[in-house]
C-alpha positions in Angstrom: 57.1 -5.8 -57.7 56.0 -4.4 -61.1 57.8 -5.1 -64.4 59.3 -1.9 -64.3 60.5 -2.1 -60.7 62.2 -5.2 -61.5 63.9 -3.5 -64.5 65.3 -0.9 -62.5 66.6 -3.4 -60.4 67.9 -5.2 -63.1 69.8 -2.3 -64.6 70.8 -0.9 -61.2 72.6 -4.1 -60.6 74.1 -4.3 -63.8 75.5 -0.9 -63.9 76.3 -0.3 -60.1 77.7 -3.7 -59.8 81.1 -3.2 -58.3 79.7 -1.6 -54.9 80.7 -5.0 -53.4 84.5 -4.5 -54.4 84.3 -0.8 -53.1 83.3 -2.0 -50.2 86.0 -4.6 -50.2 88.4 -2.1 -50.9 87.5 0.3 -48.2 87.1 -2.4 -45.8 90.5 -3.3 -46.5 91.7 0.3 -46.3 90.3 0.5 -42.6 91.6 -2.9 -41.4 95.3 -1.6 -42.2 94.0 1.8 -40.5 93.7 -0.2 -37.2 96.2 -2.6 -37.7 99.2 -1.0 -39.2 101.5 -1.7 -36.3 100.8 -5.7 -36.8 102.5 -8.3 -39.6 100.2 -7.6 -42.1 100.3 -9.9 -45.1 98.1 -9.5 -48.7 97.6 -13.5 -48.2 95.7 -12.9 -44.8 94.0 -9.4 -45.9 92.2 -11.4 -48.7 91.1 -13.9 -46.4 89.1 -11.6 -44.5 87.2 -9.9 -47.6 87.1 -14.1 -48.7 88.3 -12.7 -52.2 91.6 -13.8 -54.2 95.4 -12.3 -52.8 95.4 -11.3 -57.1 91.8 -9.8 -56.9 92.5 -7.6 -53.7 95.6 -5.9 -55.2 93.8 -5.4 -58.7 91.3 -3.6 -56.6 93.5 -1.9 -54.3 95.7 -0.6 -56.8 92.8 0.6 -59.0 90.2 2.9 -56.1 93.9 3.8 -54.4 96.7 4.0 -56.5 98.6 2.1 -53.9 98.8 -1.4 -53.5 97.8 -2.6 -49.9 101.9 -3.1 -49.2 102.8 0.5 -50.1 99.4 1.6 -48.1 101.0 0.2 -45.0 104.4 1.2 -45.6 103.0 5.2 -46.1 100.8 4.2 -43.2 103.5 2.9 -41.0 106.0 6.0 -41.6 103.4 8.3 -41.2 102.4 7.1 -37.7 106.4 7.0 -37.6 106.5 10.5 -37.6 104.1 11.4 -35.1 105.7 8.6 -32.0 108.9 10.8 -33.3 107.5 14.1 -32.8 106.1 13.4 -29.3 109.3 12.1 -27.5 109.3 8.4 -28.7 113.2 6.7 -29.3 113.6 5.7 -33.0 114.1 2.0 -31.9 110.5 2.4 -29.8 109.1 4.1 -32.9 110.5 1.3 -34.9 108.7 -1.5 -33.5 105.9 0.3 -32.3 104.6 1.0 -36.4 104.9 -2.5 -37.2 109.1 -2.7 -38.3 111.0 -5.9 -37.5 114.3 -4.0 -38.4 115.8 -0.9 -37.3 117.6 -0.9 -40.2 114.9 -1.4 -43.2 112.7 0.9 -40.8 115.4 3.8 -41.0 116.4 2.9 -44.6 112.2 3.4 -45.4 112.0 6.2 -43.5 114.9 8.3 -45.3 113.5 7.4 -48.3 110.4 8.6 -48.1 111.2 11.9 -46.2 114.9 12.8 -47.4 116.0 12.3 -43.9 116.7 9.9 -41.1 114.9 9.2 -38.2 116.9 10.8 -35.9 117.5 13.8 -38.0 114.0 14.1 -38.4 113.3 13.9 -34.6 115.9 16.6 -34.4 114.3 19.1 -37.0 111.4 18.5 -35.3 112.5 19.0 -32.1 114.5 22.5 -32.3 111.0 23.6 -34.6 108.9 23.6 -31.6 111.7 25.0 -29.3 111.2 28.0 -31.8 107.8 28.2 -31.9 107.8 28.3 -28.3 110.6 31.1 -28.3 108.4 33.4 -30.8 
């Protein structure tokens, strides 16, 4: 390698350094993709990347805006929506995304869409009855 090869290895290194926690990051980003419906906990997702709980949600919050919790919680309710669109109970829907309670699942859900489960599942419903009347 020539002197000036190893200089632009050198700087390369020192200014692209943080393509290991981008990669950590998006790693972690696709492990809750896959595994939203499990007990997901930041102690465990840290583990796997073998970096610091502290570490993983400065990193999180700063290429997402999210912490890995509120990730999996918009996760979880999104995924929520579609089990409720095609057919799914809210109780199946519930624990099927990853909830342990119907109740913090519902309380979650209102508060993130302005409407209860059910009520969603009901707005949803009657929208595609009229689609499929027009």
């Amino acid at each position: 390698m020539t002197f000036y090869e190893t200089e632009i290895k050198r700087i390369k290194d020192s200014c692209f350094s943080n393509d290991s926690q981008i990669e950590t990051v998006i790693a972690t980003r696709n492990f809750i993709d896959t595994n939203f419906d499990k007990d997901l906990k930041l102690d465990f997702l840290a583990r796997l990347r073998f970096t610091s709980k502290y570490h993983l949600l400065r990193l999180f919050k700063k290429y997402y805006g999210l912490t890995p919790r509120q990730y999996l919680m918009d996760k979880r309710i999104e995924n929520s929506k579609k089990n409720l669109i095609n057919g799914m109970t809210v109780t199946e829907t519930c624990f099927a995304v990853g909830f342990e309670s119907l109740g913090s699942f519902s309380k979650l859900f209102k508060t993130k869409t302005g409407k209860s489960p059910s009520a969603y599942q009901k707005e949803q419903f009657s929208r595609s009855k009229l689609d499929l009347e027009f």
